[in-house]
C-alpha positions, 0 to 999 in steps of 0.5 A, a space after each residue: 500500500 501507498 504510504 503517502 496515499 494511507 496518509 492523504 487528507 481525505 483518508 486521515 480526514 474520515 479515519 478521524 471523523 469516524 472515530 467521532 462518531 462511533 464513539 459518540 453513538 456508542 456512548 450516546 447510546 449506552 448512557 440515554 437508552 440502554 442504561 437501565 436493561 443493563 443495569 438489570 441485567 447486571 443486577 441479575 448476572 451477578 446475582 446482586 454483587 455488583 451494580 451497573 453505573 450509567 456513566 462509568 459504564 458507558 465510558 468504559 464500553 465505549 473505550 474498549 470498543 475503540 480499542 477492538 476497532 483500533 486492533 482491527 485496523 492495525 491487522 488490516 490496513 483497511 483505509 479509503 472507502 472501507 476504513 468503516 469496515 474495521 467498526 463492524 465488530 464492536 458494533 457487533 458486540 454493541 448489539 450483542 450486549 444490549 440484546 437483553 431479553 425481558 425474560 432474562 431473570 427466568 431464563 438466561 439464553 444467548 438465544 439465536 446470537 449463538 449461530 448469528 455471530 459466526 455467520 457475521 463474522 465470516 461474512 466479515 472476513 470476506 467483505 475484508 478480503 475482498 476490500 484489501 484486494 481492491 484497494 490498491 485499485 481505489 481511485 484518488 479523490 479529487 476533494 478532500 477533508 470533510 467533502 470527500 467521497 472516502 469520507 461520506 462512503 465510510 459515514 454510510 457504511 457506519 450508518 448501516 452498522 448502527 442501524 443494525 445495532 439498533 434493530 438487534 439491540 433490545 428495544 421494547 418500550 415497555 421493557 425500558 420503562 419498567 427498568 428506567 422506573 426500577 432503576 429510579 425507585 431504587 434510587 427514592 426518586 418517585 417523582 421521576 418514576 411516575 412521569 416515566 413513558 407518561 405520553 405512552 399507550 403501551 403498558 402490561 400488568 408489571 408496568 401498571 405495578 410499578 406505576 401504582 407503587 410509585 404513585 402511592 409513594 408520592 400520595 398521588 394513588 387515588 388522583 392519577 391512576 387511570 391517567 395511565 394504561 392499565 393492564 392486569 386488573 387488581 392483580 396488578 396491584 402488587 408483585 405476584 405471578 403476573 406482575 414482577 421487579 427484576 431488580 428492585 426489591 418486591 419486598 419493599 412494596 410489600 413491607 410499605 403496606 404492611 408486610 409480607 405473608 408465608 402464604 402466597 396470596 392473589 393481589 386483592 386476597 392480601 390487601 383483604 388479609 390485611 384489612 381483616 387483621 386490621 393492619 392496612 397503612 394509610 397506602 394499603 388503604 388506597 390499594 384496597 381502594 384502587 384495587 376495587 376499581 380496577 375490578 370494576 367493583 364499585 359496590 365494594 368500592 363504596 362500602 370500604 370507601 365510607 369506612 376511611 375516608 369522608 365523603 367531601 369534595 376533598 376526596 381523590 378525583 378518580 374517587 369523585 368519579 367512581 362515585 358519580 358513575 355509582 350513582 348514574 349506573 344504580 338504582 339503588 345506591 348505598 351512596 347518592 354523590 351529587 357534584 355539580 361538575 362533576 355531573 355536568 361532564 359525566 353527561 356530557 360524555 354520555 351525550 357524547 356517546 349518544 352521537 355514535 352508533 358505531 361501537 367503535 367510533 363511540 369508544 374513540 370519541 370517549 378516550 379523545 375526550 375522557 381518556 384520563 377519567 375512571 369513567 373510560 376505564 369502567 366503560 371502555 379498557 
């Protein structure tokens, strides 16, 4: 290989621009999106030892990356229009190590990165062969520095490497908010942990857990609830079989309402055990509470409901409208609520629904206009 040409602007210019780059979507990458799935899953491998840190970590990633890189290069000479081949590797480690499975505190699998790396990594190794061959035959380009074509080429083949990282890397929204609140709980930060994937549709029984934890901790239970998607019903409530923490320690939630029992007991049969040996805490109370709405039991929801709490303006808004809606849907009620805005928008939202004969149309309409209340929830989720 020409040494004055391995030397050329243009080739110095895209070997630098490249390293930029790569290290800045690599540590980009680790510290704002994959922080938290790592975290968890070194909580898990190391069964609790030792504890991920965002910004050691994405530091120490990123340089060992650049160094594997550096290795490649020094192996292969690549230069000119290929140089960005020399970062398939550490992009494909980069994947690897944040392909993380929801599963992986049940079951720990490689799973098809097992045959997919090999066959990678032959592929690789022609791609390279074949590059060597025919660089010595690369043109020289007329421009140089930032406008050259080496430059641009090789952006383009590190654009495609990246878009592969993020399509193999884990990227399960769900997933990522359940970490990033365990991860925020574990740390006391509540507030942060209840505005976590706020603005998102997507939820499961283990998300819903985690948000109604951290909305009891800031006292806030009974006022935002259903300002989220709730999935899982009352068996949501707190961890069981389908609803789970990775990382942060189930039994805190348990030893904040009250304690845990021997005997494993379904979410609302626990909540009732400690009503029953009177040994609800005021956040207990409002699992109790919420746990009937999540079940649609708004008989029961007004039976405890008087037991703790005065019925006044002053009660939590998802309360106020549990009531309202008990007291329209009844004919009978045990309870008559009465408040003048609150009816006011319980009928309109009934006369909303009245202006569709479509099934679906009608529950669109209610969910645009009503889609935080308990009301929609009730009738619709």
């Amino acid at each position: 290989m020409n040494f004055n040409n391995y030397h050329s602007n243009s080739t110095f210019a895209s070997r630098v621009i490249c390293a930029i780059v790569f290290s800045l979507f690599t540590f980009l990458f680790l510290y704002f999106f994959q922080a938290d799935v790592l975290t968890a899953a070194q909580h898990i491998l190391s069964g609790g030892i030792t504890h991920y840190s965002r910004l050691l970590g994405a530091i120490l990633i990123t340089f060992i990356l650049q160094l594997l890189q550096i290795a490649i290069f020094s192996f292969t000479r690549l230069a000119k229009r290929t140089h960005a081949l020399t970062y398939f590797p550490s992009c494909l480690i980069l994947a690897f190590i944040t392909d993380i499975s929801p599963n992986i505190a049940t079951h720990f699998s490689i799973g098809a990165w097992g045959w997919i790396i090999p066959l990678l990594l032959v592929v690789y190794v022609v791609a390279v062969k074949l590059a060597l061959v025919l660089q010595p035959y690369e043109p020289e380009n007329s421009s140089s520095g930032l406008f050259s074509r080496n430059m641009w080429l090789n952006l383009l083949i590190l654009n495609l490497f990246f878009l592969f990282v993020g399509l193999a890397s884990n990227g399960n929204d769900i997933f990522h908010y359940r970490m990033r609140i365990e991860n925020l709980l574990g740390k006391g930060e509540f507030d942060k942990a209840i505005s976590v994937g706020v603005k998102s549709d997507e939820s499961d029984a283990s998300l819903t857990m985690l948000r109604i934890y951290a909305l009891s901790r800031v006292g806030q239970l009974g006022e935002k609830l259903f300002t989220y998607p709730m999935k899982g019903g009352s068996d949501a409530l707190i961890p069981s079989d389908s609803a789970v923490t990775l990382f942060y320690p189930s039994d805190s939630i348990f030893i904040y309402l009250g304690g845990k029992t021997r005997k494993k007991y379904r979410p609302m049969q626990y909540m009732q055990l400690l009503q029953n040996r009177h040994r609800l805490t005021r956040p207990a109370i409002d699992y109790l509470l919420c746990g009937y709405l999540l079940d649609r039991n708004l008989d029961a929801f007004v039976r405890d409901l008087r037991r703790y709490y005065k019925i006044d303006e002053k009660l939590p808004l998802h309360y106020r409208e549990a009531l309202t809606l008990y007291t329209h849907l009844r004919t009978n009620p045990l309870l008559i609520y009465h408040n003048s805005v609150m009816d006011t928008d319980y009928q309109d939202m009934i006369d909303l629904q009245s202006q569709f004969q479509n099934q679906t149309q009608r529950r669109s309409a209610v969910l645009d206009s009503y889609g935080s209340t308990y009301w929609s929830y009730y009738l619709y989720k």
